[in-house]
C-alpha positions in Angstrom: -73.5 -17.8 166.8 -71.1 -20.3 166.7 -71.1 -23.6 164.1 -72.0 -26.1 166.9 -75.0 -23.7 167.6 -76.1 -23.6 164.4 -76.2 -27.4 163.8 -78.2 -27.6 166.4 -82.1 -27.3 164.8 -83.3 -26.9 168.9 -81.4 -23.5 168.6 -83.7 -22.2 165.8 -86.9 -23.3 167.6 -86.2 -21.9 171.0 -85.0 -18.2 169.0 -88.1 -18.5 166.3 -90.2 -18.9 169.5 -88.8 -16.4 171.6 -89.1 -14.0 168.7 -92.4 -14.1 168.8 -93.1 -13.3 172.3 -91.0 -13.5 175.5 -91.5 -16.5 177.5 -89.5 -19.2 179.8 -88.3 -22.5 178.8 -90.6 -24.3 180.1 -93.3 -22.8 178.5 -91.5 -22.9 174.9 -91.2 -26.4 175.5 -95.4 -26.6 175.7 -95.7 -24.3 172.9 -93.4 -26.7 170.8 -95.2 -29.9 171.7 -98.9 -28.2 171.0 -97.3 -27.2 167.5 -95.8 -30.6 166.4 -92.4 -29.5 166.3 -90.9 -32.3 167.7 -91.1 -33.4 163.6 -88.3 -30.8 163.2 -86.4 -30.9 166.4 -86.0 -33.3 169.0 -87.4 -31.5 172.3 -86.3 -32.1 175.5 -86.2 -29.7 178.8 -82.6 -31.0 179.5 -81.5 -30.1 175.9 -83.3 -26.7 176.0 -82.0 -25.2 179.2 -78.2 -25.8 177.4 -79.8 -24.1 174.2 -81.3 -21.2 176.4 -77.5 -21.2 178.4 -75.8 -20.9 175.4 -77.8 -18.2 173.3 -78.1 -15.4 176.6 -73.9 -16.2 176.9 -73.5 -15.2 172.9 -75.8 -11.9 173.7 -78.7 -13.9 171.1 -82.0 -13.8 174.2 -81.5 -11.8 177.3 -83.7 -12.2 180.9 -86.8 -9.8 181.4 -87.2 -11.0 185.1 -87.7 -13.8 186.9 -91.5 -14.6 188.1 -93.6 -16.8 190.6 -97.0 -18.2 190.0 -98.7 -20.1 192.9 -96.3 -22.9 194.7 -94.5 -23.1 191.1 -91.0 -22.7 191.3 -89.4 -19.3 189.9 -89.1 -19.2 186.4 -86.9 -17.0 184.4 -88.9 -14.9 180.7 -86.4 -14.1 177.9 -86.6 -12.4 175.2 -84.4 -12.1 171.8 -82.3 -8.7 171.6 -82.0 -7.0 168.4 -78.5 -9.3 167.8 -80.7 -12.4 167.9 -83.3 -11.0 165.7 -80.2 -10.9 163.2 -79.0 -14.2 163.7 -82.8 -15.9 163.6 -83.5 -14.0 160.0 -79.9 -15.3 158.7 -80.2 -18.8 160.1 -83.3 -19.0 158.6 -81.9 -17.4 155.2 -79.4 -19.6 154.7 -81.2 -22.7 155.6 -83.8 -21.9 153.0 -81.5 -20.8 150.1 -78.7 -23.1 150.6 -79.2 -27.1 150.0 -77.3 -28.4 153.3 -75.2 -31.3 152.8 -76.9 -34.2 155.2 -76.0 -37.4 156.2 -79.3 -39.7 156.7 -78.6 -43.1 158.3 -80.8 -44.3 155.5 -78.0 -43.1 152.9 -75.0 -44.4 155.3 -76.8 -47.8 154.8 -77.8 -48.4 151.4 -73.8 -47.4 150.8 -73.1 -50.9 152.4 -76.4 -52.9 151.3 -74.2 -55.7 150.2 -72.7 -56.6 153.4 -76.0 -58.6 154.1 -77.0 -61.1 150.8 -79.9 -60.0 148.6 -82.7 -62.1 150.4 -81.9 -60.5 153.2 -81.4 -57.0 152.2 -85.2 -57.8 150.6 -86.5 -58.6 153.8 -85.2 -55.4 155.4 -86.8 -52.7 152.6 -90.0 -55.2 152.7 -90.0 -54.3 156.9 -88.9 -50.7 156.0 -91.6 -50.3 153.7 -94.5 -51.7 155.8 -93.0 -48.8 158.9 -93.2 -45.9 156.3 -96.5 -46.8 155.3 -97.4 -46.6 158.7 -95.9 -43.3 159.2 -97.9 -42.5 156.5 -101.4 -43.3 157.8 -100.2 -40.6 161.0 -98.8 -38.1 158.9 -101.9 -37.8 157.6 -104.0 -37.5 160.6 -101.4 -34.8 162.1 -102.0 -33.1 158.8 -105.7 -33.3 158.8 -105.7 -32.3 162.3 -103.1 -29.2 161.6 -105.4 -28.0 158.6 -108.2 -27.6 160.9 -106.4 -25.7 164.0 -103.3 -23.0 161.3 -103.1 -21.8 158.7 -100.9 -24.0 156.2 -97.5 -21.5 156.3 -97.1 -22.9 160.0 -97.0 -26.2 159.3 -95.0 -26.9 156.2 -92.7 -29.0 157.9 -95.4 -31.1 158.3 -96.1 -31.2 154.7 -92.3 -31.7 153.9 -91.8 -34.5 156.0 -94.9 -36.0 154.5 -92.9 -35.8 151.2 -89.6 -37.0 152.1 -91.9 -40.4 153.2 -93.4 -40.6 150.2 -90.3 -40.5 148.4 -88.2 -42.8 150.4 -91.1 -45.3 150.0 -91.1 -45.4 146.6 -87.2 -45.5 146.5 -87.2 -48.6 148.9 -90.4 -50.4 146.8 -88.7 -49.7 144.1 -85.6 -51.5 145.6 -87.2 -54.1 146.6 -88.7 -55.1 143.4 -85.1 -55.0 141.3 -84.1 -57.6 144.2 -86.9 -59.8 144.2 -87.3 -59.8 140.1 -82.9 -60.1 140.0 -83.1 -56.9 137.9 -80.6 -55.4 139.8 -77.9 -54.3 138.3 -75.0 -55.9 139.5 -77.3 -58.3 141.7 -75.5 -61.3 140.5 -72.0 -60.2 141.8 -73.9 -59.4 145.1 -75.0 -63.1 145.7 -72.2 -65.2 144.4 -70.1 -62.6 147.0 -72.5 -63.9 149.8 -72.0 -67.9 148.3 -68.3 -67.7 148.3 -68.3 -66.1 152.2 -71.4 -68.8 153.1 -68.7 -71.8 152.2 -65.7 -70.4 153.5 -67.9 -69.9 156.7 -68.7 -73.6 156.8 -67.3 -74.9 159.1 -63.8 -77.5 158.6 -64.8 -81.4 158.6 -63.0 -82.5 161.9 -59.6 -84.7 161.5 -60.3 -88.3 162.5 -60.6 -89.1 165.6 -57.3 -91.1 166.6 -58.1 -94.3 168.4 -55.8 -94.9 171.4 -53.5 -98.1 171.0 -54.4 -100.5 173.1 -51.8 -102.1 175.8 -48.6 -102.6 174.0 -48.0 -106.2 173.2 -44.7 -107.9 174.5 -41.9 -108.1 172.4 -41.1 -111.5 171.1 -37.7 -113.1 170.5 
């Protein structure tokens, strides 16, 4: 499989799902929404019929037939061949045994925090931390409600995403109070930065306004 493929976490679902039993895209696409694994992947059918293109071109699935139920349009079953087998079990391999190097738009941003001044940067983590708590409250109902329908091995993406909130809550909280207590190492810097910029941004008094002579008196001898 090439790079590109492999960046692509869609890829992984559509071969882990086809390993398990031949089917057609549209119905991995069901049996990937029923599982929550939009959590993991973002799913659409335009996406997977490109990820479905590109695995039968690198030999990865292969078609079984194409079939016809009712006034349904023809739909095309794949299956993995031994080649994709391979490349599933390795993917997987490496992806579990190898930290991957990610970039989070989270990280990208707190890299820059102090291009906005520390009041506002407080009222951003305070808005960030009210969302995760709300993820929160859901993750725990999708977890409640997995628990009750598999077994826990098929959803521990559920329970990892559960802890990467948790974690990034208590990072921003954390954040937030240094800001809001000044405890912040290097907080001081931050704000006179944002005072020096906050008067050179004022704007320049006008010039006075020139008033026009009036008519120009006669000369006199």
């Amino acid at each position: 499989m090439t790079t590109s493929s492999r960046r692509n976490p869609l890829t992984l679902m559509v071969l882990a799902t086809l390993w398990e039993q031949p089917t057609h895209p549209y119905r991995i696409v069901q049996i990937l929404k029923e599982r929550s694994k939009d959590r993991a992947a973002k799913i659409n059918y335009g996406s997977l019929y490109t990820v479905v293109d590109t695995l039968e071109r690198e030999g990865l699935i292969e078609s079984t037939g194409v079939t016809r139920e009712g006034n349904l349009p023809p739909r095309t079953t794949y299956r993995v061949t031994p080649a994709g087998k391979r490349e599933l079990i390795d993917w997987v391999t490496d992806m579990i045994g190898q930290p991957q190097v990610e970039y989070p738009a989270y990280l990208a941003a707190l890299a820059q925090l102090p291009v906005v001044s520390p009041d506002r940067a407080l009222e951003l983590l305070e808005q960030r931390a009210a969302a995760l708590r709300e993820r929160q409250a859901a993750e725990r109902a999708q977890l409640a409600q997995a628990r009750t329908a598999l077994p826990a091995v098929f959803f521990l993406e559920h329970d990892y995403a559960a802890a990467l909130t948790r974690a990034d809550l208590e990072f921003t909280d954390r954040l937030a109070m240094q800001i809001r207590t000044d405890s912040l190492d290097g907080q001081e810097l931050w704000a006179a930065a944002h005072e020096r910029d906050r008067d050179l941004d004022e704007p320049v008094a006008a010039p006075p306004r020139r008033v026009a002579d009036g008519p120009r008196r006669a000369a006199t001898r």
